[in-house]
Every structure is written in structure tokens, then in C-alpha cells.
mmCIF entry with sequence, helices, sheets and N, C-alpha, C, O atoms, coordinates in Angstrom:
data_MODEL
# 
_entry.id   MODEL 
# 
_entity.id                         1 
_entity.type                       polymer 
_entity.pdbx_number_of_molecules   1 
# 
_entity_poly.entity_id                      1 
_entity_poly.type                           'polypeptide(L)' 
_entity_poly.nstd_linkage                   no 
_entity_poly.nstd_monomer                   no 
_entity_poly.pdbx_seq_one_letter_code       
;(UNK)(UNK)(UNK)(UNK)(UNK)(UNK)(UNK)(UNK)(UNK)(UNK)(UNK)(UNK)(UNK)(UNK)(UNK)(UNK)
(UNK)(UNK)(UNK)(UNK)(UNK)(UNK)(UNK)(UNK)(UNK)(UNK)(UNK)(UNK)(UNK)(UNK)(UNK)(UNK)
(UNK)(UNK)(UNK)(UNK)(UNK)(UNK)(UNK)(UNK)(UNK)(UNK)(UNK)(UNK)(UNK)(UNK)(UNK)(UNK)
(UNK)(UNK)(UNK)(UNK)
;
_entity_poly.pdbx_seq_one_letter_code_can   XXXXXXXXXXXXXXXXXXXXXXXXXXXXXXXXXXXXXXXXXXXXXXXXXXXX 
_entity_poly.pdbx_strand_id                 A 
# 
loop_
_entity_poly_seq.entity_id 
_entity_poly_seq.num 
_entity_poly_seq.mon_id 
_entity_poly_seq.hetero 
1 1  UNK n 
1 2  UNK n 
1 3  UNK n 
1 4  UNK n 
1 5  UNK n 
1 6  UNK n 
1 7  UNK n 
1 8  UNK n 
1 9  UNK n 
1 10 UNK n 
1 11 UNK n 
1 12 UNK n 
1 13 UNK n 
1 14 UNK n 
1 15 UNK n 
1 16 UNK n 
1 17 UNK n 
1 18 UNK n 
1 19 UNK n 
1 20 UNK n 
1 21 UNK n 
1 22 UNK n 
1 23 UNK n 
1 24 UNK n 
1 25 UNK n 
1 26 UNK n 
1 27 UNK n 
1 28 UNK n 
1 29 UNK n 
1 30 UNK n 
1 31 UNK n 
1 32 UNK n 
1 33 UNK n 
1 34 UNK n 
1 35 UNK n 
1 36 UNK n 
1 37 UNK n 
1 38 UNK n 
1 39 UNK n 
1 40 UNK n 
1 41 UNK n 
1 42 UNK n 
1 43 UNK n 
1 44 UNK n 
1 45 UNK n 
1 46 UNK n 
1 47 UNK n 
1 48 UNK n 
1 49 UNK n 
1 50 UNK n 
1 51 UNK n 
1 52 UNK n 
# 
_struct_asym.id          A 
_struct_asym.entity_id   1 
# 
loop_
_struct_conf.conf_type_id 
_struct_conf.id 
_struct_conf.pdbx_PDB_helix_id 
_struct_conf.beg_label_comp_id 
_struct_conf.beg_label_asym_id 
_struct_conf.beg_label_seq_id 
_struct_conf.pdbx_beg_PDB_ins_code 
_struct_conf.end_label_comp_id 
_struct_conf.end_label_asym_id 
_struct_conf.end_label_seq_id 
_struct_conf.pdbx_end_PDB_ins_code 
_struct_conf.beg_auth_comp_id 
_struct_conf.beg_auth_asym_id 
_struct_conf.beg_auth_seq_id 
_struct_conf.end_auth_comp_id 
_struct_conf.end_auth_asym_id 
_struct_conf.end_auth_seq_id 
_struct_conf.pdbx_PDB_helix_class 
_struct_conf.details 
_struct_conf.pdbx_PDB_helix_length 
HELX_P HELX_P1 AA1 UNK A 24 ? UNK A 27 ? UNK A 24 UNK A 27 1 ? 4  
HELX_P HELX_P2 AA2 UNK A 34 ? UNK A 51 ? UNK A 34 UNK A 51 1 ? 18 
# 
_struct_conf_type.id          HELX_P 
_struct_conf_type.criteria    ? 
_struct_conf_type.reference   ? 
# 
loop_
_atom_site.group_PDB 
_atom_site.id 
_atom_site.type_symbol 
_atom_site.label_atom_id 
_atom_site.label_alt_id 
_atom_site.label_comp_id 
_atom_site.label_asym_id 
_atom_site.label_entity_id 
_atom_site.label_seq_id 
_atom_site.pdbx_PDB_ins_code 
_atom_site.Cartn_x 
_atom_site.Cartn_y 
_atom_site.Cartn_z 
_atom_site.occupancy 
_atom_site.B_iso_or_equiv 
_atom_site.pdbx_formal_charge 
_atom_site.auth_seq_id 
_atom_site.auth_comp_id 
_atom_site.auth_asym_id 
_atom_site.auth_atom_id 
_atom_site.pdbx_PDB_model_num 
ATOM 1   N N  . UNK A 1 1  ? 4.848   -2.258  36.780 1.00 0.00 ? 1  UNK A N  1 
ATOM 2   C CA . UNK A 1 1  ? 4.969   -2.398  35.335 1.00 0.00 ? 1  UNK A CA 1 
ATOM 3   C C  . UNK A 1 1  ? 4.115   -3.572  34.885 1.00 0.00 ? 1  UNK A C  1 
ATOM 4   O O  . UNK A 1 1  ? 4.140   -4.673  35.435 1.00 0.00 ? 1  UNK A O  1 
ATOM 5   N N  . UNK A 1 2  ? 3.340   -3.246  33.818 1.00 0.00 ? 2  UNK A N  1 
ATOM 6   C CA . UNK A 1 2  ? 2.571   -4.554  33.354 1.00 0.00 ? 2  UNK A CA 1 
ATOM 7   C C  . UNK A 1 2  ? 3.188   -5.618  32.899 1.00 0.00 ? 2  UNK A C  1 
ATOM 8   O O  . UNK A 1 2  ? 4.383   -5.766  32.644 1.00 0.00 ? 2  UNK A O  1 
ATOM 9   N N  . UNK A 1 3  ? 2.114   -6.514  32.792 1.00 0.00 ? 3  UNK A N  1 
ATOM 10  C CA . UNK A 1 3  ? 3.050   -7.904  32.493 1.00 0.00 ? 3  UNK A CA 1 
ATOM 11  C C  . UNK A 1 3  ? 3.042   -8.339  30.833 1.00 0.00 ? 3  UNK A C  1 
ATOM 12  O O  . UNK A 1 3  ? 1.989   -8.801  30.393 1.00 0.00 ? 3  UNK A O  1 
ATOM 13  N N  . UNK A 1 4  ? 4.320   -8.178  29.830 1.00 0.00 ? 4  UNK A N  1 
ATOM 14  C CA . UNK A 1 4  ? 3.725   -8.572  28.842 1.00 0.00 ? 4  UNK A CA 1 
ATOM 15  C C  . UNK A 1 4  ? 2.733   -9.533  27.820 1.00 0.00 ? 4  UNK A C  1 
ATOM 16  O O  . UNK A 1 4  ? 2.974   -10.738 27.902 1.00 0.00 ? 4  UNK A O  1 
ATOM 17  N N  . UNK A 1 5  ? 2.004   -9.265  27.183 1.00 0.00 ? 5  UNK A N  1 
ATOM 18  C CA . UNK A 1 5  ? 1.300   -10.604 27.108 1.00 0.00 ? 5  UNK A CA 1 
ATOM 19  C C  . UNK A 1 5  ? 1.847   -11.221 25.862 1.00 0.00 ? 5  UNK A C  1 
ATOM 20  O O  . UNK A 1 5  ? 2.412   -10.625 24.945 1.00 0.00 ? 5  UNK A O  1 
ATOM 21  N N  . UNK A 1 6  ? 1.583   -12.583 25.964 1.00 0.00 ? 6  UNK A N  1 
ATOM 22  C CA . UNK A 1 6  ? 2.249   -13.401 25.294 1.00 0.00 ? 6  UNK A CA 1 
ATOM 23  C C  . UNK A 1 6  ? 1.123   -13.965 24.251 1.00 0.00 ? 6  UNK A C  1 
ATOM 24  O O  . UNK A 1 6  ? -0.066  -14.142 24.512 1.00 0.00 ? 6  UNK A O  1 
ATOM 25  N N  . UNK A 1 7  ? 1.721   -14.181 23.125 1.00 0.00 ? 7  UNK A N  1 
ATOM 26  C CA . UNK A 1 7  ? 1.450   -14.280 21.612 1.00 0.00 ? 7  UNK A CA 1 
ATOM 27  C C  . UNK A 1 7  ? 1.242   -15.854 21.824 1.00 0.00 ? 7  UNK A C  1 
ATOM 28  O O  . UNK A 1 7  ? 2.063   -16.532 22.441 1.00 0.00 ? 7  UNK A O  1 
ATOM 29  N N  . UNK A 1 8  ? 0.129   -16.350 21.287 1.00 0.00 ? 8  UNK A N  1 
ATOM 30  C CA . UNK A 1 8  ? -0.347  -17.828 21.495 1.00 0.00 ? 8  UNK A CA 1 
ATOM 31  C C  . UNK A 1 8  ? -0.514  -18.259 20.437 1.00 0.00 ? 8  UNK A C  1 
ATOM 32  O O  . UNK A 1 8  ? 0.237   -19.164 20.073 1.00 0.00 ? 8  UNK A O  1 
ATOM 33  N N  . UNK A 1 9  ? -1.441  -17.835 19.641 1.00 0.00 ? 9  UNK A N  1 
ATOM 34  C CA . UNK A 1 9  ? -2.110  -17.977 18.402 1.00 0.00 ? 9  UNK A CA 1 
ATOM 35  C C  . UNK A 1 9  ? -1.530  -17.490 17.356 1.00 0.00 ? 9  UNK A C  1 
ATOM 36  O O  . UNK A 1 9  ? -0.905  -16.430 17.378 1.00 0.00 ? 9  UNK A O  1 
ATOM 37  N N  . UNK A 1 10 ? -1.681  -18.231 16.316 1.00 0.00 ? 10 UNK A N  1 
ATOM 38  C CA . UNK A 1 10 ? -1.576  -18.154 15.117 1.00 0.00 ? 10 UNK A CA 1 
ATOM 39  C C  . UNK A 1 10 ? -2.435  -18.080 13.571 1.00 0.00 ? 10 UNK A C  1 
ATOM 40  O O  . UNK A 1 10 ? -2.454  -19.144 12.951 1.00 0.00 ? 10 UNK A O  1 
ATOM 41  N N  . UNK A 1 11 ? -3.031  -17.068 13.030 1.00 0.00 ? 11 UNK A N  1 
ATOM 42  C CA . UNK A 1 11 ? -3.937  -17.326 12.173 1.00 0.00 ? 11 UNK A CA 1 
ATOM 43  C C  . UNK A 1 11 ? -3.287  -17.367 10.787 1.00 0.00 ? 11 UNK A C  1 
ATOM 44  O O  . UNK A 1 11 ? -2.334  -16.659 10.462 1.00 0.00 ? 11 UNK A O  1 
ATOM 45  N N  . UNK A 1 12 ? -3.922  -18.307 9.966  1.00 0.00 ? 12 UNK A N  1 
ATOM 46  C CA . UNK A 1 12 ? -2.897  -18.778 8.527  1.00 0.00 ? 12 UNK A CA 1 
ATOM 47  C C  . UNK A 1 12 ? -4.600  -17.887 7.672  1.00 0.00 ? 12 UNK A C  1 
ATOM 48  O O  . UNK A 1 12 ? -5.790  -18.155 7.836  1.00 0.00 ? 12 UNK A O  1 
ATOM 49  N N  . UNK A 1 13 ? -3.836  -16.710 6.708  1.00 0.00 ? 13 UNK A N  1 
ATOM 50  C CA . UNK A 1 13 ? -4.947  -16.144 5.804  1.00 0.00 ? 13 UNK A CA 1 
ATOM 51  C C  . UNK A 1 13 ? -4.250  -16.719 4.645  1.00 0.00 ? 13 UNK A C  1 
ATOM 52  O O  . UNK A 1 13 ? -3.137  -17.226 4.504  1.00 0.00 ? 13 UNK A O  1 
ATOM 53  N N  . UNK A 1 14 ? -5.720  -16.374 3.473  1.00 0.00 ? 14 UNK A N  1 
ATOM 54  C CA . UNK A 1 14 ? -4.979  -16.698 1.782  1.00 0.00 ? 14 UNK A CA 1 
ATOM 55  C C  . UNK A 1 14 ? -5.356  -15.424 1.559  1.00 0.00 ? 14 UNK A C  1 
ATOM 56  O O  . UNK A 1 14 ? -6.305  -14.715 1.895  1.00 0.00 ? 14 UNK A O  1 
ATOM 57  N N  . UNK A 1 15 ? -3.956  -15.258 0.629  1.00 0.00 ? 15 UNK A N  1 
ATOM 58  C CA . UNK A 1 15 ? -4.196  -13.307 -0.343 1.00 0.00 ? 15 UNK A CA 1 
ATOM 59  C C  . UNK A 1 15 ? -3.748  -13.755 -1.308 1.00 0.00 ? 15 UNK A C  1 
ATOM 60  O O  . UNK A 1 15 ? -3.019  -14.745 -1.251 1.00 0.00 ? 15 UNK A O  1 
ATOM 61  N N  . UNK A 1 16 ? -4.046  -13.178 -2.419 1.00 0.00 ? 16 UNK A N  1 
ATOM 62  C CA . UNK A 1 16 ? -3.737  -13.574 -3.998 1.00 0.00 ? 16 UNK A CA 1 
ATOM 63  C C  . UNK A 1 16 ? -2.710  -12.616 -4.041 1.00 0.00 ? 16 UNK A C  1 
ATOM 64  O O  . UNK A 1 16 ? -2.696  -11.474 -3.582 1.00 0.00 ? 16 UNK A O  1 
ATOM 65  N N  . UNK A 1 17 ? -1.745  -13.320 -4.736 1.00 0.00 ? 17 UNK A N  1 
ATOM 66  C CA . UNK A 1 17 ? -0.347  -12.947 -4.718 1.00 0.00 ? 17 UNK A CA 1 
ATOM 67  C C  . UNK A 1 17 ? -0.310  -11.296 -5.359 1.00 0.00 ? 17 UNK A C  1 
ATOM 68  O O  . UNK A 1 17 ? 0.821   -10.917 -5.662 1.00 0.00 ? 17 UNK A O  1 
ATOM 69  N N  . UNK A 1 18 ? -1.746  -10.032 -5.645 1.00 0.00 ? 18 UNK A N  1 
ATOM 70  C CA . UNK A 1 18 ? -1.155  -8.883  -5.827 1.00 0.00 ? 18 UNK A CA 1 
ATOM 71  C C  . UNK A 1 18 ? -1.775  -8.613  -4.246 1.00 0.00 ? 18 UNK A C  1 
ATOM 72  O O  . UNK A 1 18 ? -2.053  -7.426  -4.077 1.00 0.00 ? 18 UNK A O  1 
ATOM 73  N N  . UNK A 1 19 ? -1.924  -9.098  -3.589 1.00 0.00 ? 19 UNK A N  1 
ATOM 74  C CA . UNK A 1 19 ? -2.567  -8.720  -2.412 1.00 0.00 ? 19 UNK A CA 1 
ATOM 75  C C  . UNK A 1 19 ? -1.528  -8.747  -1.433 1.00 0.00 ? 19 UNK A C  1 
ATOM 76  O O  . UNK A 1 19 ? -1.304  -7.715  -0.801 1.00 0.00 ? 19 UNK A O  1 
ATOM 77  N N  . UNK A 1 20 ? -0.870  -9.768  -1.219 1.00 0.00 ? 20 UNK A N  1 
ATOM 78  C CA . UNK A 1 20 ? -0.144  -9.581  -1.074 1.00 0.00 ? 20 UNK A CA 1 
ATOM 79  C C  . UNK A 1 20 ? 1.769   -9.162  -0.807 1.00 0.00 ? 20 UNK A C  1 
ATOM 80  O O  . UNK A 1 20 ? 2.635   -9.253  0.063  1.00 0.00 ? 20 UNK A O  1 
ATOM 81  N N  . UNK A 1 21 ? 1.546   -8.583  -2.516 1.00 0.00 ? 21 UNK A N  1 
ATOM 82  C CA . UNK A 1 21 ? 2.759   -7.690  -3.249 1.00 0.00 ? 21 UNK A CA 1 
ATOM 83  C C  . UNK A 1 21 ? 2.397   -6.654  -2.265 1.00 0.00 ? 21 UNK A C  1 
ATOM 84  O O  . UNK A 1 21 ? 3.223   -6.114  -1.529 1.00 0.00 ? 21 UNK A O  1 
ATOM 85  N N  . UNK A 1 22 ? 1.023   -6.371  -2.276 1.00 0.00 ? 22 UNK A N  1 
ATOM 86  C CA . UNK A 1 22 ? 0.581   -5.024  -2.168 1.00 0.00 ? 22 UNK A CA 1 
ATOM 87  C C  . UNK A 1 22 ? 1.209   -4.558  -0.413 1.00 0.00 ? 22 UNK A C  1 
ATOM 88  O O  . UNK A 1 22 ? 1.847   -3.576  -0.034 1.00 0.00 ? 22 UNK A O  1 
ATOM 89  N N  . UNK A 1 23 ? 0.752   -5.593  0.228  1.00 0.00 ? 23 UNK A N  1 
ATOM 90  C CA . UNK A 1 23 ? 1.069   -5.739  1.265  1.00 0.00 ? 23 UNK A CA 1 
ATOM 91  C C  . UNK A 1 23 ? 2.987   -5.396  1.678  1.00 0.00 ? 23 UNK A C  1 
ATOM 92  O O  . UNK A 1 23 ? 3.515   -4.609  2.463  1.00 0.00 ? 23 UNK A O  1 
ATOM 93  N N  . UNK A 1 24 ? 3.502   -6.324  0.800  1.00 0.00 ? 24 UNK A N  1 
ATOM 94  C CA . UNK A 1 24 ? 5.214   -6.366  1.341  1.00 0.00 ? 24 UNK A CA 1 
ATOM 95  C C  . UNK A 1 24 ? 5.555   -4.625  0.816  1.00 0.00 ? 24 UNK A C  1 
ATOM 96  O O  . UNK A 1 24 ? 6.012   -3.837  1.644  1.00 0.00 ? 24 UNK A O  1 
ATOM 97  N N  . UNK A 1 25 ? 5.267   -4.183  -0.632 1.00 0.00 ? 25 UNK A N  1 
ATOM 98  C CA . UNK A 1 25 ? 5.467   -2.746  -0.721 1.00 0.00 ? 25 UNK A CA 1 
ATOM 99  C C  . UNK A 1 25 ? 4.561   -1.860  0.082  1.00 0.00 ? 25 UNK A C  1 
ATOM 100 O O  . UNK A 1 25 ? 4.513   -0.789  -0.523 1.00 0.00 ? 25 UNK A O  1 
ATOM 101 N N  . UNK A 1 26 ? 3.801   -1.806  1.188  1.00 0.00 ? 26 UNK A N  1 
ATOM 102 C CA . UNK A 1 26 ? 3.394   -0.781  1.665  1.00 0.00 ? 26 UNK A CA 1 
ATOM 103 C C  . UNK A 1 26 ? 4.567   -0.896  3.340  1.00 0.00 ? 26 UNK A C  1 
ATOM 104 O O  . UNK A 1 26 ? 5.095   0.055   3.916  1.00 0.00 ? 26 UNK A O  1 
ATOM 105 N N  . UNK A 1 27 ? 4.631   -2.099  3.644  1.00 0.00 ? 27 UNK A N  1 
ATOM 106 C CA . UNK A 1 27 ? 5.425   -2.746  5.103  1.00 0.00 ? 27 UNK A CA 1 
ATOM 107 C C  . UNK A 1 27 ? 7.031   -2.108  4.455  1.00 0.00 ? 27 UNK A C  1 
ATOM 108 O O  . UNK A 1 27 ? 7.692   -1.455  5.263  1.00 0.00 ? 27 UNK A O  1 
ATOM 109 N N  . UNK A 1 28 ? 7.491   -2.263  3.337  1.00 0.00 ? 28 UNK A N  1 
ATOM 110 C CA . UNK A 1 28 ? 9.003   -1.756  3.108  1.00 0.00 ? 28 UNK A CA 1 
ATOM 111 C C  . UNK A 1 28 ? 8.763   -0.296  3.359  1.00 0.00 ? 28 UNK A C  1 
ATOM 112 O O  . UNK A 1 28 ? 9.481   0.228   4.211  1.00 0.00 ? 28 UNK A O  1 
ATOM 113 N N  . UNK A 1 29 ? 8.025   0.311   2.859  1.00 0.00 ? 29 UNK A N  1 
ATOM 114 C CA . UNK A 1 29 ? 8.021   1.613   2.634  1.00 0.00 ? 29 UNK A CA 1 
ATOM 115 C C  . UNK A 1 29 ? 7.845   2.089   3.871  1.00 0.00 ? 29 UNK A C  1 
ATOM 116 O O  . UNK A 1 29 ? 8.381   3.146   4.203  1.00 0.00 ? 29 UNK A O  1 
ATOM 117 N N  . UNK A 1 30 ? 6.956   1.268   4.846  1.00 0.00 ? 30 UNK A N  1 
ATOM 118 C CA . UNK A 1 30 ? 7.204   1.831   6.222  1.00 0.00 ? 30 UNK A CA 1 
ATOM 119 C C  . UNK A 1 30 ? 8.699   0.823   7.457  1.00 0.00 ? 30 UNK A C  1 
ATOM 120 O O  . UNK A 1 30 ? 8.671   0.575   8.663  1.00 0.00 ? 30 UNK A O  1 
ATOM 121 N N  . UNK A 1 31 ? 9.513   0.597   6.647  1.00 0.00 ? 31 UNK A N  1 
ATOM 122 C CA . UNK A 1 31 ? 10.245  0.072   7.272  1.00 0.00 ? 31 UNK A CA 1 
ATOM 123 C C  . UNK A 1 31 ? 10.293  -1.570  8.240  1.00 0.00 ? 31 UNK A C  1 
ATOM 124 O O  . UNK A 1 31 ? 11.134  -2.164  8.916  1.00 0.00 ? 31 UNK A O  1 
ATOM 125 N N  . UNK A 1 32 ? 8.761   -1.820  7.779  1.00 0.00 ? 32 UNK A N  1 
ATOM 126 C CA . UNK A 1 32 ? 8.386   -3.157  8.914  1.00 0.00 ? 32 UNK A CA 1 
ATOM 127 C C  . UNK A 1 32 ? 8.263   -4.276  8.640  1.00 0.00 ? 32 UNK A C  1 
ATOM 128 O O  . UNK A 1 32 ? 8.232   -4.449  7.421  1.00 0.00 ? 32 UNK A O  1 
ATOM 129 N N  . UNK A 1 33 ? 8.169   -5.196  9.248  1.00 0.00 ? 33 UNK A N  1 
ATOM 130 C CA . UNK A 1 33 ? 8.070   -6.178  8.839  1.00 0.00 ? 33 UNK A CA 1 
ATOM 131 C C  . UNK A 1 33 ? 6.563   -6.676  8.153  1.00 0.00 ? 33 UNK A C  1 
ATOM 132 O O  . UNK A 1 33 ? 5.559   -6.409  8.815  1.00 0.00 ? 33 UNK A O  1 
ATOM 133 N N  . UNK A 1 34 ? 6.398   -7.363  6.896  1.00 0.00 ? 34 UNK A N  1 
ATOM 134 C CA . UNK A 1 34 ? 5.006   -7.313  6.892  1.00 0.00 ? 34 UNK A CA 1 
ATOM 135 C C  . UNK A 1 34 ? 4.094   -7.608  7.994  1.00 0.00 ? 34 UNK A C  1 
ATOM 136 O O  . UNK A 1 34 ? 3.255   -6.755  8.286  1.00 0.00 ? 34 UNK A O  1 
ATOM 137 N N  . UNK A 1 35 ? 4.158   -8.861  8.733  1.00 0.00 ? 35 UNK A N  1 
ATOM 138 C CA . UNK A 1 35 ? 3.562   -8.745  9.582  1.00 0.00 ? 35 UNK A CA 1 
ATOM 139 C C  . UNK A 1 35 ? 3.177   -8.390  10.717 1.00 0.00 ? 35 UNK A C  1 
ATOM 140 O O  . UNK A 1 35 ? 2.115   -8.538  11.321 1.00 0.00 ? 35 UNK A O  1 
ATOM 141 N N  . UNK A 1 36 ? 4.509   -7.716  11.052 1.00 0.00 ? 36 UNK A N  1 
ATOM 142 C CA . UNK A 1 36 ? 3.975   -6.428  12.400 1.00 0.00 ? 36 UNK A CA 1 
ATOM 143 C C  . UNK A 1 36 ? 3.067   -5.728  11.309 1.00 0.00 ? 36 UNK A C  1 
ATOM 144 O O  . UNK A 1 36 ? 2.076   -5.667  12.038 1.00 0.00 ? 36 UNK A O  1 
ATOM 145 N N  . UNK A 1 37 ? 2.671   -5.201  10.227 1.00 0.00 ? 37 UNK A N  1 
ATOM 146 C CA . UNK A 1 37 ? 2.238   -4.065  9.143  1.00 0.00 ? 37 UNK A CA 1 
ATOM 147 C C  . UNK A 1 37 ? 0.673   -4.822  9.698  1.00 0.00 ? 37 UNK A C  1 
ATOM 148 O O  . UNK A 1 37 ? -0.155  -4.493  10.547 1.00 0.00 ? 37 UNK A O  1 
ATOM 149 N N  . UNK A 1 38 ? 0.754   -5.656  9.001  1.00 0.00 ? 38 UNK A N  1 
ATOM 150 C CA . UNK A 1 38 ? -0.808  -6.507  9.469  1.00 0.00 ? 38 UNK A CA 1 
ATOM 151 C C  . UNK A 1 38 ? -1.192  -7.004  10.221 1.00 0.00 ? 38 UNK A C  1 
ATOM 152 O O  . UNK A 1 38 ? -2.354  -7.397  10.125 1.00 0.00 ? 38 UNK A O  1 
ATOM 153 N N  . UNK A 1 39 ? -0.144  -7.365  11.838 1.00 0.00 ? 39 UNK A N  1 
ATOM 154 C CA . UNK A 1 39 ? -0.992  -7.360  13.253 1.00 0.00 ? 39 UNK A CA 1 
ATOM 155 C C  . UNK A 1 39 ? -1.477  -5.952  13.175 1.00 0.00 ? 39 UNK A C  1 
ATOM 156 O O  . UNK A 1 39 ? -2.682  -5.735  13.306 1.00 0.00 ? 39 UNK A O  1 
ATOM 157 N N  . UNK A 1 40 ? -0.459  -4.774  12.931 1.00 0.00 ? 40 UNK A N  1 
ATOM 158 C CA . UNK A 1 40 ? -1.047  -3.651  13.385 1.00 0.00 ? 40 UNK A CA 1 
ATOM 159 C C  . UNK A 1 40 ? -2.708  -3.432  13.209 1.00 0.00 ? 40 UNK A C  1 
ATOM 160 O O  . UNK A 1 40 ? -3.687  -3.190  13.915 1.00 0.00 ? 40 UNK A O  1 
ATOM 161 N N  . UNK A 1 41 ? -2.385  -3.671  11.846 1.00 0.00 ? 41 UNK A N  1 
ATOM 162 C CA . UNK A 1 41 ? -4.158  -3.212  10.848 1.00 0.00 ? 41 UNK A CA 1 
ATOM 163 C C  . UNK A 1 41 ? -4.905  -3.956  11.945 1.00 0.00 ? 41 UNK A C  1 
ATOM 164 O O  . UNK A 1 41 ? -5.698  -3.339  12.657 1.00 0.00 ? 41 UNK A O  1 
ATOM 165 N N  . UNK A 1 42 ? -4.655  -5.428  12.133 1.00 0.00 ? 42 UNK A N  1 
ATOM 166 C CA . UNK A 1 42 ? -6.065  -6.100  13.072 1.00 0.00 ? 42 UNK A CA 1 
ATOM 167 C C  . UNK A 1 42 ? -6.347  -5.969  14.243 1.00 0.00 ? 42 UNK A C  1 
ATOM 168 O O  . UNK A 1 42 ? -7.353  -6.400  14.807 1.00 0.00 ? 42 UNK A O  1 
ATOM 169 N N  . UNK A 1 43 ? -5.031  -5.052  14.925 1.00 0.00 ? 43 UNK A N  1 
ATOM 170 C CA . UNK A 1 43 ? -5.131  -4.310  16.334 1.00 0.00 ? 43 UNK A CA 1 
ATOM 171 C C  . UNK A 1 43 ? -6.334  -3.262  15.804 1.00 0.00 ? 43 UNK A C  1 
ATOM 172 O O  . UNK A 1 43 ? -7.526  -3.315  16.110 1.00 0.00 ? 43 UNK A O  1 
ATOM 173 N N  . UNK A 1 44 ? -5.718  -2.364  14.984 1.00 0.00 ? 44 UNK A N  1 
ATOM 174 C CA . UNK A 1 44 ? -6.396  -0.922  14.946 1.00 0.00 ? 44 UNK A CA 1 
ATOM 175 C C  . UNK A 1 44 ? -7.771  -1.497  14.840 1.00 0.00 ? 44 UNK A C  1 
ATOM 176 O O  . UNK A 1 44 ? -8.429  -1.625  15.873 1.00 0.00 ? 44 UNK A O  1 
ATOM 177 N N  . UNK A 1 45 ? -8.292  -1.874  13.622 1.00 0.00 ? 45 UNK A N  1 
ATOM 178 C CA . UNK A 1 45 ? -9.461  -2.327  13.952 1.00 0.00 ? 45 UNK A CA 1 
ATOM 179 C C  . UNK A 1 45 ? -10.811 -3.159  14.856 1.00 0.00 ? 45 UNK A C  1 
ATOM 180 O O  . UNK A 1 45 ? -12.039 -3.230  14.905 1.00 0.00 ? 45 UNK A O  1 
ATOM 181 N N  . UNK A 1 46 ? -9.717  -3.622  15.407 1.00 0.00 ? 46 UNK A N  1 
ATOM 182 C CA . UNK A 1 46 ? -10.214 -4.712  16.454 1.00 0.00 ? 46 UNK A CA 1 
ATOM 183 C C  . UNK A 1 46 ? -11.037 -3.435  17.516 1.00 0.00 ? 46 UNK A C  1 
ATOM 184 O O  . UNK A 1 46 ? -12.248 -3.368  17.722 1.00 0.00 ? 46 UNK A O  1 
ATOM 185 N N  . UNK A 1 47 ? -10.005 -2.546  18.052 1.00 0.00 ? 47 UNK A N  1 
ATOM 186 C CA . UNK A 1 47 ? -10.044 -1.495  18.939 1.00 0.00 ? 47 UNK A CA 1 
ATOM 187 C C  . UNK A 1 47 ? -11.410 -1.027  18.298 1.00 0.00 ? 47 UNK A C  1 
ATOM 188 O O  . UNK A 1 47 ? -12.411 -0.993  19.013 1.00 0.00 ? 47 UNK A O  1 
ATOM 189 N N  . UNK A 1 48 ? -11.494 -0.559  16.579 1.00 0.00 ? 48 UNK A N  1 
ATOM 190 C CA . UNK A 1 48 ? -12.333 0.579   16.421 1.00 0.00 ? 48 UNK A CA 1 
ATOM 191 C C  . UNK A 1 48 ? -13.419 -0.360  16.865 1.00 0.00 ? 48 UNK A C  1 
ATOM 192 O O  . UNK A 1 48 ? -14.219 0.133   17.659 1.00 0.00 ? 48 UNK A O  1 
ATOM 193 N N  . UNK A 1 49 ? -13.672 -1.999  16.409 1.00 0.00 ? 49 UNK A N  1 
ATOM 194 C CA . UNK A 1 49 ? -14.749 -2.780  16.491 1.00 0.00 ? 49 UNK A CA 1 
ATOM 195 C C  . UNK A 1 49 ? -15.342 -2.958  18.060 1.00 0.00 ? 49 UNK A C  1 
ATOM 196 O O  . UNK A 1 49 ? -16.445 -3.434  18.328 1.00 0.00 ? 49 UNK A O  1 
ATOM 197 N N  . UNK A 1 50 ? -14.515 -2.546  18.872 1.00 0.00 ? 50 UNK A N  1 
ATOM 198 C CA . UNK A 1 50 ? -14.912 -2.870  20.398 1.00 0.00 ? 50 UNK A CA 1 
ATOM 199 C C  . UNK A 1 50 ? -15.423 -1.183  20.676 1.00 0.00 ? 50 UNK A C  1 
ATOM 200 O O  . UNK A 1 50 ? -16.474 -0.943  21.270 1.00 0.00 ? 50 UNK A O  1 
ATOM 201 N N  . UNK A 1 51 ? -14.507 -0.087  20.151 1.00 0.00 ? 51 UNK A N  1 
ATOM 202 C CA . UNK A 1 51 ? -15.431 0.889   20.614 1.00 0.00 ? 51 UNK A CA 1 
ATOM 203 C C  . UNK A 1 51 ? -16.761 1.157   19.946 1.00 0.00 ? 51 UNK A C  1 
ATOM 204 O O  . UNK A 1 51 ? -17.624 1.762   20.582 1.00 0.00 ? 51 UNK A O  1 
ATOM 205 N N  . UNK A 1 52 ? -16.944 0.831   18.953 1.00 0.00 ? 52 UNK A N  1 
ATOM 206 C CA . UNK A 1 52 ? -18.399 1.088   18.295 1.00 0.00 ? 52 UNK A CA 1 
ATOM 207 C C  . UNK A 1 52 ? -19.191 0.144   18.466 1.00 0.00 ? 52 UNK A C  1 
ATOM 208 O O  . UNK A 1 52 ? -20.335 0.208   18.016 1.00 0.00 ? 52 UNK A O  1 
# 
């Protein structure tokens, strides 16, 4: 079984407060927390950025 990896870092962003409204109503609507909502997004992309 792999070994989990452990969360080190921390990045502090600025969003203008409809940015992130926009953000907490799309994370409710999927049940999550906002920021699992927006590690996800910088996983997914990260991935598309390493395969292309």
C-alpha cells in the first residue's frame, strides 16, 4: 500500500470577494469544502499541465 503523502505547503491567494462568493456557492452545491473544491481545480490542472 502506498505511503500517504503529506501536505507541507501552504499557498495564501487574493480573490475579490465575488470571486470568491463564487467559489463557496459552487463548493456548497457540491457538498465540499471550499478548499478541497480548489485543491481539486489545481490538481486537475496541474495533471493536464504535465501531460501537455
Amino acid at each position: 500500500m502506498p505511503t500517504p503523502q503529506r501536505r507541507t505547503l501552504v499557498y495564501s491567494v487574493r480573490l475579490s470577494p465575488q470571486e470568491s462568493n463564487a467559489i463557496q456557492r459552487i463548493a456548497d452545491s457540491r457538498h465540499l469544502p471550499a478548499s478541497t473544491l480548489v485543491r481539486a481545480w489545481i490538481l486537475d490542472r496541474l495533471e493536464q499541465e504535465q501531460e501537455g
